[in-house]
C-alpha positions in Angstrom: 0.0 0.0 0.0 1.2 3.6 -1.0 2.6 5.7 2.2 0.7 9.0 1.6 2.4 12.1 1.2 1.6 15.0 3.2 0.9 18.2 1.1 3.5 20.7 1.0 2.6 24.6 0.3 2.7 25.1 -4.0 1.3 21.2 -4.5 -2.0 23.2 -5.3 -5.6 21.3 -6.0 -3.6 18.3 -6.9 -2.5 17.3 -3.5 -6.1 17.9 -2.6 -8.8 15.2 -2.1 -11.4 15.8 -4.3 -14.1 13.6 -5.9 -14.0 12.4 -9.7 -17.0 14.7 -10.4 -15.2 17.8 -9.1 -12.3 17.0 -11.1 -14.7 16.4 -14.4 -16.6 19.7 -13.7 -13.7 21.8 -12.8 -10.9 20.4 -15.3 -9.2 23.6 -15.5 -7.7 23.8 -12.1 -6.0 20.4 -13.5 -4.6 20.8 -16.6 -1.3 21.7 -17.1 -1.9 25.8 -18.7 -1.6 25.6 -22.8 0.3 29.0 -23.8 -0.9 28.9 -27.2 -4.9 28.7 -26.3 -4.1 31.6 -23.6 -2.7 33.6 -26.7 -5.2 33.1 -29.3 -7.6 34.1 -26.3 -5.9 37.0 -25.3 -5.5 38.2 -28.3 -9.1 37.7 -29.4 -10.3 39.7 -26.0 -7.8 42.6 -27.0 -9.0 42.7 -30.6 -12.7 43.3 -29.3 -12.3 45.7 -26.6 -10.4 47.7 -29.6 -13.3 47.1 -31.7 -15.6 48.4 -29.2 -13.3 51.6 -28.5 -13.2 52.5 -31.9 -16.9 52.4 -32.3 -17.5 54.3 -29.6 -14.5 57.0 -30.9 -16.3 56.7 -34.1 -19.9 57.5 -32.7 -18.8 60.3 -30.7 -17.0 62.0 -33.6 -19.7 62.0 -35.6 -21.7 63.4 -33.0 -23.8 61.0 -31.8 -25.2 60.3 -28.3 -27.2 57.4 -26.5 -30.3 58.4 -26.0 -33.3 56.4 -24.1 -36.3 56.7 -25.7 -39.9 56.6 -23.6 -40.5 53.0 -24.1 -36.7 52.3 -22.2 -35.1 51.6 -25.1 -31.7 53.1 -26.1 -30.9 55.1 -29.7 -27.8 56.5 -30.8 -29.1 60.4 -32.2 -27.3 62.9 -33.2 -26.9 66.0 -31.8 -28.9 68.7 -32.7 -28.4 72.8 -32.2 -31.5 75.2 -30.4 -29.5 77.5 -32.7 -30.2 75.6 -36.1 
């Protein structure tokens, strides 16, 4: 029979005991971390928060605003002058 080894500080959920569904459901907290995946992830969340920023750049320079309507729903108008 295998001597158990006590867990040492930095063993992590590993050195935890856990049940076979926990580890199914939560899979992450096991896996060894896949650089490439974390990449194309990151780079996918960058690329849509710059998306996102340049619309908004974009509305604004054109001179529109959100505006909420009566019924709660929101519109982009533009801005209009009293002077005009």
């Amino acid at each position: 029979m295998p001597e158990k080894k006590e867990p040492a500080p930095g063993d992590g959920l590993r050195s935890v005991r856990t049940t076979s569904l926990f580890r199914a459901v939560n899979f992450e907290l096991y896996v060894k971390p896949n650089l490439v995946i974390m990449g194309l992830g990151l780079t996918a969340f960058v690329g849509c928060v710059g998306y996102i920023t340049y619309m908004r750049s974009h509305y604004d320079a054109m001179g529109y605003y959100p505006a909420v309507q009566e019924d709660g729903t929101e519109q982009f108008v533009k801005k209009k002058s009293k002077w005009d």
